[in-house]
Each structure stands twice: as C-alpha cells, then as structure tokens.
C-alpha positions as CSV (number, residue, x, y, z in Angstrom):
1,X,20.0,82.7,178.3
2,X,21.6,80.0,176.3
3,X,25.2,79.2,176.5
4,X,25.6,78.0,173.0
5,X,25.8,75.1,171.4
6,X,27.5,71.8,172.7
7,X,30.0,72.1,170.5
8,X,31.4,75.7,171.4
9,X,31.1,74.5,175.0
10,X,33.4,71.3,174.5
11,X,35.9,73.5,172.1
12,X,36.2,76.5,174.9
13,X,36.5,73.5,177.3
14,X,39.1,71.4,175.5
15,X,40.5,74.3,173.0
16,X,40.9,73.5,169.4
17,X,44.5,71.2,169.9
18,X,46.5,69.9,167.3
19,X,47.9,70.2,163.9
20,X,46.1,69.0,160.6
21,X,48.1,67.1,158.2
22,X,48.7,69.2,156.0
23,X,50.6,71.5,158.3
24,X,52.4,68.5,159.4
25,X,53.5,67.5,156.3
26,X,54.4,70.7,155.1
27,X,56.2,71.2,158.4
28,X,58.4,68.0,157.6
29,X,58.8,68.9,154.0
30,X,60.8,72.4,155.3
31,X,62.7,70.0,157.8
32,X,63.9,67.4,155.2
33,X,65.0,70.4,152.8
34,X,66.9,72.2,155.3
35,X,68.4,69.1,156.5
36,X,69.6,68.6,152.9
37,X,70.8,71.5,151.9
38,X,72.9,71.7,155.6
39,X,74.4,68.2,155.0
40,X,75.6,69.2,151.4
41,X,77.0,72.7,152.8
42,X,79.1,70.6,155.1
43,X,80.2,68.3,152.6
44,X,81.5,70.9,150.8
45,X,83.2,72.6,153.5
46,X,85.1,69.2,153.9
47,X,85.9,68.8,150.6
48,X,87.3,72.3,150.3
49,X,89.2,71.7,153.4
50,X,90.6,68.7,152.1
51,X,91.7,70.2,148.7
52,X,93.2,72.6,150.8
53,X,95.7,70.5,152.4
54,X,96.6,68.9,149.5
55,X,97.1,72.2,147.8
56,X,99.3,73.1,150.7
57,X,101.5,69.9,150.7
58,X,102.4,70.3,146.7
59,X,103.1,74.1,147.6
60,X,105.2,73.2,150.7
61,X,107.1,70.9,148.6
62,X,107.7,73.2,145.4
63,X,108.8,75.7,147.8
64,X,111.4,73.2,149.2
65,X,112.5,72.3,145.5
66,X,113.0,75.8,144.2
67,X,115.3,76.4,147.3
68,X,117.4,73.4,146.8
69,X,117.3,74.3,142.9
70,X,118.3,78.2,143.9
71,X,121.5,77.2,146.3
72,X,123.4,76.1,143.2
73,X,125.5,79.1,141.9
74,X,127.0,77.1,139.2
75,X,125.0,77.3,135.7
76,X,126.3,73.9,134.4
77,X,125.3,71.8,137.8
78,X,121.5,73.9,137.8
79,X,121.3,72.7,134.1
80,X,121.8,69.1,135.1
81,X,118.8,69.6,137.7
82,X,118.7,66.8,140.7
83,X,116.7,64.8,143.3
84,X,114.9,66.3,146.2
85,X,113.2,64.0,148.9
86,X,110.0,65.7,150.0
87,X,107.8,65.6,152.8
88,X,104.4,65.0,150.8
89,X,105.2,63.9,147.7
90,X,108.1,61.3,148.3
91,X,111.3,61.8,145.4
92,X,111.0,64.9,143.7
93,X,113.4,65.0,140.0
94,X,113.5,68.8,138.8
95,X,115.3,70.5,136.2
96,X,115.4,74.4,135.7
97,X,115.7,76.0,131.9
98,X,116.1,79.7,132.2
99,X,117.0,82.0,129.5
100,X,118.0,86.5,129.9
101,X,115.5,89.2,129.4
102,X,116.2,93.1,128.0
103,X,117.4,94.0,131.8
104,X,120.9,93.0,132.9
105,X,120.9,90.2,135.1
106,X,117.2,89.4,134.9
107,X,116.4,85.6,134.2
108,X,113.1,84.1,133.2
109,X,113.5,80.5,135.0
110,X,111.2,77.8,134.2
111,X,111.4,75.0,137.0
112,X,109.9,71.7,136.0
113,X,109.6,69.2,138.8
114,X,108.2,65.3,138.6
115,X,106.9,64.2,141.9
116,X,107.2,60.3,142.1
117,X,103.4,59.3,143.6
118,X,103.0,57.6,147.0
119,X,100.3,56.2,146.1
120,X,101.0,53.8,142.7
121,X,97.5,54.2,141.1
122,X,98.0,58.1,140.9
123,X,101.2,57.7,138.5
124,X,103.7,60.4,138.4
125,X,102.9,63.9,139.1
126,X,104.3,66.8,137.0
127,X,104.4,70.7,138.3
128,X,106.2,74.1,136.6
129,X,106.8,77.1,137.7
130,X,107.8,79.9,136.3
131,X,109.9,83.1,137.8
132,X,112.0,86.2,137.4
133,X,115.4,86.0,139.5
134,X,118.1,88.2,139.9
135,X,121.4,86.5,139.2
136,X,124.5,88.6,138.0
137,X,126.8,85.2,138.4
138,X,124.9,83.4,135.6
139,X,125.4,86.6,133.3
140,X,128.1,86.9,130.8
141,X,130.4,90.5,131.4
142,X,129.8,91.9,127.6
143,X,126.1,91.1,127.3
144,X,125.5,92.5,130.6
145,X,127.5,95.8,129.5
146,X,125.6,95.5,126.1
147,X,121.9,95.3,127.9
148,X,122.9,98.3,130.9
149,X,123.9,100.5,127.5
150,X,120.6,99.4,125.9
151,X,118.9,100.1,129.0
152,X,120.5,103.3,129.3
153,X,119.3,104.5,125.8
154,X,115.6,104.1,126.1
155,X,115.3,106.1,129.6
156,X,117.1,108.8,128.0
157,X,114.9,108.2,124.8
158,X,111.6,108.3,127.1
159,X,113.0,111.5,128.9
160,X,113.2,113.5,125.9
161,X,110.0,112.5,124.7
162,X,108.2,113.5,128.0
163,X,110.1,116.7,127.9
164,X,108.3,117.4,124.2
C-alpha cells in the first residue's frame, strides 16, 4: 500500500500555509480604501463641528443684539439704532426699520446688524433678521382703532359666508 506521492506527504506534513499575492494585495487594496473613506468621514465630522460653533457664536450674538435693540420703548431712539459689544464678533452697529401690518399692533421689524471682524482679512460682517413683534406703544391710537374696525369686518364677513 502506497502512501502517496511525496508531495501529498510533505503538504499533510507542513499544511498548505500562506497567502498568494494576489490575496495580499487585494487584502491591502480593501484596507487602504476603508482607511480613506474613514479619514474623510472624520474630516467631515470636524468640519461640521466647527461650522457649528461658528454658527452658534453669530446666533448667540444676534440674540444679544435683538435684545438690546428690543429694550428701547421709544420709536425715535430704536430708529437711530446703536453699538452693541459682543462676545464673538467684537462691535456690533445695528439699526432696526419696521413698518405695521393689517393687525393692530403687529410690526414687521427688519434688524440689520454690521459685526466689525476680529480678524482684519475677513472685512466687515453684515446679518438681517427679520420678525413680527407685538408693540402697542409704537402704534398710533386712530390707526390702531381704524385696523381693529377693519379686523372686525372681515371675521364677520367670513362668518356669514361659512353660514351660506
């Protein structure tokens, strides 16, 4: 009885080790790609991140403006607008326009703010908002009486019609 060739005995012996290179370099191909394709996912996630936090600096700073530009009760001294010294952004100059809609004491404002740059090579920085605010102190007593009346007329024009 033969025991086979000396071949078959030495592979049974040793076992058929190792990779061929082609496996090899398809199995550093599929590490080089995933390598890539992490490093630019976590680029991005720091990029976001970092647009985030600017993001969130102009915000906290237009918050702060619009509540120093909403104190002021008189119309005259809002028109002439001010300086505001943010956190982020350094010297803030806003002015607010604002101008009455069909409902009594409804304003559309309009708040324009320059942000001076910390940073010289970025120039200055410009940023609007625009809102609906509730101020009866800015409205004048006969439009006010003039806009309720008009107000009054079309919901009792819209009851009748969804009575027919």
């Amino acid at each position: 009885m033969r025991r086979g060739s000396k071949r078959e005995r030495r592979e049974s012996r040793f076992g058929r080790s190792g990779f061929t290179l082609l496996e090899v370099l398809v199995a550093l191909a599929l590490f080089f790609m995933a390598v890539t394709y992490f490093s630019m996912t976590y680029l991005n996630t720091l990029m976001a991140i970092e647009g985030t936090r600017l993001n969130q600096g102009l915000e906290q700073d237009m918050a702060a403006i619009r509540r120093q530009a909403l104190l002021i009760a008189d119309v005259e001294e809002l028109e002439e607008g001010g300086d505001v010294v943010t956190g982020e952004h350094g010297l803030a100059r806003w002015t607010v326009e604002y101008e009455p809609t069909q409902v009594a004491d409804l304003f559309l404002v309009t708040l324009s703010v320059e942000l001076d740059p910390v940073d010289e090579e970025k120039g200055v920085r410009e940023a609007t908002e625009q809102f609906y605010l509730t101020r009866p102190s800015w409205s004048e007593p006969t439009e006010r009486d003039e806009l309720r009346a008009a107000t009054k007329e079309r919901l009792l024009e819209r009851q009748l019609n969804i009575k027919q």
